[in-house]
C-alpha positions as CSV (number, residue, x, y, z in Angstrom):
1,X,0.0,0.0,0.0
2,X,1.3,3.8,-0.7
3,X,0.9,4.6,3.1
4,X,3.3,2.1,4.0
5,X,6.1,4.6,2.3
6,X,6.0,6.4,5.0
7,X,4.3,5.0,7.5
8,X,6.2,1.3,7.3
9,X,5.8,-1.1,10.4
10,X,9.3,-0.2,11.6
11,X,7.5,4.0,12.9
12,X,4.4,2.3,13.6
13,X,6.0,-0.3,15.8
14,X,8.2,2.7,17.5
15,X,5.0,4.9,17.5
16,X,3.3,1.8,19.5
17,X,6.5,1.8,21.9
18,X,6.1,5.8,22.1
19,X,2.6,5.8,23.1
20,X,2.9,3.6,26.4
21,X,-1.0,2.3,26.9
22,X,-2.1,3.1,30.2
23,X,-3.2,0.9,33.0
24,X,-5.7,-1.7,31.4
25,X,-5.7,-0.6,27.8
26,X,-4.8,-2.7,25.8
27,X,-3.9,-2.5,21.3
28,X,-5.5,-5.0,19.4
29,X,-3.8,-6.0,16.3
30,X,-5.6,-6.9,12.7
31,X,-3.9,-9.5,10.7
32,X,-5.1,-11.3,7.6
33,X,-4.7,-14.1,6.3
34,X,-4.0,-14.9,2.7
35,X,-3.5,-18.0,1.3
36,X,0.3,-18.8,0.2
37,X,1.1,-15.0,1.0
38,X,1.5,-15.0,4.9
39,X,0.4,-18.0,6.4
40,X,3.2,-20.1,7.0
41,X,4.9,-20.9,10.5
42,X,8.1,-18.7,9.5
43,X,5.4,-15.4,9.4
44,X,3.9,-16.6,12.1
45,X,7.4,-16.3,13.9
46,X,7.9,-12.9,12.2
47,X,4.8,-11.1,13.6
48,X,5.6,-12.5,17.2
49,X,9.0,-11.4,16.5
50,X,7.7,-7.7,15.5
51,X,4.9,-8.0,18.3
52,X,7.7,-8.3,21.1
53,X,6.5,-7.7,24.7
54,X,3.2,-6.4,23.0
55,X,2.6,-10.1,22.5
56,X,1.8,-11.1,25.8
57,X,-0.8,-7.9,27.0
58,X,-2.2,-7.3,23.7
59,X,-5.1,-8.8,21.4
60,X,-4.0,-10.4,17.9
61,X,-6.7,-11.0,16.0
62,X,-6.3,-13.4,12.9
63,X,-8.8,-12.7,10.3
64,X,-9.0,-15.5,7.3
65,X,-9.3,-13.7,3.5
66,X,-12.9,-13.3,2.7
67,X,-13.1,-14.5,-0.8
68,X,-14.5,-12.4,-3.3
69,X,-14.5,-11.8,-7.2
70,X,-12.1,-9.0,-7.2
71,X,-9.5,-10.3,-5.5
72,X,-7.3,-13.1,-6.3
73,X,-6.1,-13.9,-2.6
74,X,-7.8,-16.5,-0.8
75,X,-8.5,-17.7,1.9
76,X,-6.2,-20.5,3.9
77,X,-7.3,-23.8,4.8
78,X,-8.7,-24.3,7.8
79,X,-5.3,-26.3,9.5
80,X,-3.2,-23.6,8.0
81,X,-5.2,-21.3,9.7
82,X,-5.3,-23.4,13.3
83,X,-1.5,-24.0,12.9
84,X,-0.4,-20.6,12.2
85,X,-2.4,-19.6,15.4
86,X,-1.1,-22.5,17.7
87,X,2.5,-21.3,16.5
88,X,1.6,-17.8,17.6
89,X,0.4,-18.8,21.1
90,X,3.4,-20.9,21.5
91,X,5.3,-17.6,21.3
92,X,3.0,-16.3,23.9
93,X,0.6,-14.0,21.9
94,X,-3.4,-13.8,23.2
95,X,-4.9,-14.9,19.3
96,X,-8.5,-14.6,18.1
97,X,-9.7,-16.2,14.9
98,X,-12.2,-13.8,13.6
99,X,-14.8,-15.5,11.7
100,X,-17.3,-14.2,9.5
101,X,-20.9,-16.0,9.3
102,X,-23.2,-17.2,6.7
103,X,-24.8,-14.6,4.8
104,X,-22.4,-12.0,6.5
105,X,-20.3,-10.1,4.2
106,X,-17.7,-8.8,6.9
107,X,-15.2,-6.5,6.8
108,X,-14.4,-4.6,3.8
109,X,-15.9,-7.2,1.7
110,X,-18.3,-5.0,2.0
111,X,-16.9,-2.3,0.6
112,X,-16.4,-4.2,-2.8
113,X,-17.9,-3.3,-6.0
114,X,-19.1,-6.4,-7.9
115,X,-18.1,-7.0,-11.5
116,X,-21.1,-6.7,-13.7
């Protein structure tokens, strides 16, 4: 994306370190997962890795690629998916699988403009 440019994970992980959450706050990370992009056990070790002590008082959530026409990611198998997390807590991260539902577009799936 164009914003990373200037605004690469290397400032926002020293903007995160800068900002010093208060008592009980807590950051809560998005990261999705694409099939054959991002989803193997060595990025898994990478994002703990970047996460550092954030890992252990912070929310991760892990958020499978919703599908669609317009894209051509997809989204990874389901053991993929459960592995990449277990690896994750292993390190010590709190991980959520976020999920979306039958008949629930979910995030910016949403936003998508169909092909006609």
């Amino acid at each position: 994306m164009p914003v990373n440019r200037v605004w690469n994970l290397a400032r926002l992980r020293e903007a995160l370190d800068a900002w010093g959450p208060r008592r009980n706050e807590k950051f809560t990370f998005e990261y999705v997962l694409l099939a054959g992009e991002n989803d193997t056990a060595e990025d898994a070790d990478r994002l703990a890795d970047w996460l550092g002590d954030l890992r252990r008082s912070h929310n991760l959530n892990l958020i499978p690629m919703n599908e669609h026409a317009a894209s051509d990611f997809h989204e990874p198998a389901e053991a993929r998916i459960q592995a990449f997390a277990g690896r994750l807590k292993a390190h010590g991260c709190f991980v959520t699988v976020r999920r979306s539902g039958p008949g629930r577009a979910g995030g910016l799936r949403a936003l998508v403009k169909e092909k006609p």
